[in-house]
C-alpha positions in Angstrom: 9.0 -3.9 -50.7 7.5 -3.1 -47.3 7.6 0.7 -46.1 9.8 0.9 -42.9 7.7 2.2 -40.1 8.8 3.9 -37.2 7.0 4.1 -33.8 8.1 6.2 -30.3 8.6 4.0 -27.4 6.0 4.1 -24.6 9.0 4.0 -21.8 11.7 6.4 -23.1 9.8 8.3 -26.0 12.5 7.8 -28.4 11.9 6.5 -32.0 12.4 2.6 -33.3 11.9 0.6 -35.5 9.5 -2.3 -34.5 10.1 -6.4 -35.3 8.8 -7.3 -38.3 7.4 -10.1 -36.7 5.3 -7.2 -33.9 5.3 -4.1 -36.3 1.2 -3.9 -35.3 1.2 -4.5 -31.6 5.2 -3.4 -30.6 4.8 -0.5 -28.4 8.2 -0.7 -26.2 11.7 -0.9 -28.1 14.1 -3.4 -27.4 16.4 -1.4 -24.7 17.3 -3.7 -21.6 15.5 -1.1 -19.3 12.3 -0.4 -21.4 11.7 -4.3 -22.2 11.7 -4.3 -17.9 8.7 -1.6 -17.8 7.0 -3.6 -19.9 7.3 -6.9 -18.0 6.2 -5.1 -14.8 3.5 -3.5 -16.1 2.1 -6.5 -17.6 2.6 -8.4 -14.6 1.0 -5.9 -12.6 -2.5 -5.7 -14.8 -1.8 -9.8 -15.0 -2.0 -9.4 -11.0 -4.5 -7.1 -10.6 -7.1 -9.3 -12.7 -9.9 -10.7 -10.2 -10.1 -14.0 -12.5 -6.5 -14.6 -12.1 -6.4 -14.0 -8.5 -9.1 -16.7 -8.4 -7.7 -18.8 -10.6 -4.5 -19.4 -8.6 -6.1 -19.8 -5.3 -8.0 -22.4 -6.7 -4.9 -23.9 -8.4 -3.3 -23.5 -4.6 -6.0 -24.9 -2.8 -5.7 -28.2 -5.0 -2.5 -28.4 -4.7 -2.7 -28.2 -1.0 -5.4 -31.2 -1.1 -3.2 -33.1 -3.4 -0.1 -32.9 -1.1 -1.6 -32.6 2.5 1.4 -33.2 4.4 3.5 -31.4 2.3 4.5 -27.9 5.4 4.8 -30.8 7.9 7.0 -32.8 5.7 9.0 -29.8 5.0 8.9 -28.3 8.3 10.5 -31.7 9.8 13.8 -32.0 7.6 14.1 -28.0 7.1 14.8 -27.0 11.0 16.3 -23.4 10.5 13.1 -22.8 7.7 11.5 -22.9 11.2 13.3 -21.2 13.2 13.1 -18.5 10.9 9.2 -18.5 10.3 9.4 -18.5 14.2 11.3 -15.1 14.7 9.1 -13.9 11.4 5.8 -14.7 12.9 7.0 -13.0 16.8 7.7 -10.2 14.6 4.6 -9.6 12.9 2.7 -10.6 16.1 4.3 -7.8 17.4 3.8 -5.0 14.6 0.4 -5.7 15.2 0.5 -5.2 19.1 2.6 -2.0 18.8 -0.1 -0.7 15.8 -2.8 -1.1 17.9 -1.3 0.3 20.8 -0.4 3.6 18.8 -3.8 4.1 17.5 -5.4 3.6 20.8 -3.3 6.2 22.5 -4.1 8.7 18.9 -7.8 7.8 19.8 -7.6 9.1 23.3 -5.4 12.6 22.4 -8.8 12.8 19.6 -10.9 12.2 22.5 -9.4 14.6 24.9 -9.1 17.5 22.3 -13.0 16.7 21.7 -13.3 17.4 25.4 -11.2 21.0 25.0 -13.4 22.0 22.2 -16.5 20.5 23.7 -15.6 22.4 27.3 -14.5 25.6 26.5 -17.3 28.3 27.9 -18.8 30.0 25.4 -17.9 33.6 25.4 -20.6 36.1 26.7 -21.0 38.2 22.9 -22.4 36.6 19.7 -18.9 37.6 18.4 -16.2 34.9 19.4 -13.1 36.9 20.5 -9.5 36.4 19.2 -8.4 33.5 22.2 -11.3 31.9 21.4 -11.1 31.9 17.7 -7.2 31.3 18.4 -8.1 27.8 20.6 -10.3 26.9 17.7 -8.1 27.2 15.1 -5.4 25.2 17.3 -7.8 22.1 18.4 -9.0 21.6 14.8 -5.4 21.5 13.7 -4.6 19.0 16.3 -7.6 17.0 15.7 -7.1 16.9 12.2 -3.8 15.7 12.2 -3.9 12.9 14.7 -7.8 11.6 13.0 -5.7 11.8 9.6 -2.9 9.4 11.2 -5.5 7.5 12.5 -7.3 7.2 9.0 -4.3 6.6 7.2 -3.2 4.1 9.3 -6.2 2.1 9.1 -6.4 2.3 5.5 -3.1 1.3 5.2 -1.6 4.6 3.5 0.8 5.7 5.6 3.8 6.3 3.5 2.5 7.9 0.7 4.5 10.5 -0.7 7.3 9.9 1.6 5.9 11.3 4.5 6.8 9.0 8.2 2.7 9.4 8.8 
């Protein structure tokens, strides 16, 4: 008679008892929620894989030869599919306008508080007084946060940790 062995779950930490059938390679239990973890993390290393990612553009880009009026087929009997990629596309187009437009006017506030820091006279003593080191402190603040909007923006982290960016 086999030894019952129990394992904790990798999702919810609580003990079970694996399959039989999995005892060597079951790491999740079979709880509705945890079986879900597992699904999406698999999927996600599944996605993340450069060969798969390959794979299935070359599996699209067949298909697309094989069936080459396939979106103009579609496009012709579905009219409100259209309509709808319409409004999408206006949409997106315009995303992009306002995005640029918003980092163009952060690069000119960089720019101008450049300009303060850049401009403002040098005090007369090798010791900077307390306005001066005051203005300093206040420029490089502002510079830093509108170059980190502008960074994050452009690398496409924005809304990490919940902050409006």
């Amino acid at each position: 008679m086999r030894r019952i062995i129990t394992k904790i779950c990798r999702n919810c930490r609580d003990p079970f008892q694996p399959k039989p059938q999995a005892r060597k390679v079951q790491k999740y239990c079979s709880r509705k929620a945890c079986q879900q973890v597992r699904r999406q993390r698999k999927y996600r290393r599944w996605i993340a894989d450069p060969a798969h990612k390959a794979a299935h553009q070359e599996r699209l880009r067949l298909w697309a030869q094989k069936y080459p009026r396939y979106w103009r087929h579609y496009r012709a009997t579905h009219p409100n599919y259209v309509l709808e990629d319409k409004y999408r596309r206006a949409a997106s187009l315009k995303r992009q306008r306002m995005f640029r437009k918003a980092t163009d006017w952060q690069q000119i506030a960089v720019d101008r508080l450049k300009a303060i820091q850049t401009s403002y006279p040098p005090s007369c003593s090798a010791k900077p007084t307390d306005l001066a080191r005051r203005v300093d402190s206040v420029v490089e603040y502002l510079r830093w946060t509108v170059e980190g909007r502008l960074f994050r923006k452009a690398t496409g982290i924005a809304n990490i940790g919940g902050s409006a960016g």
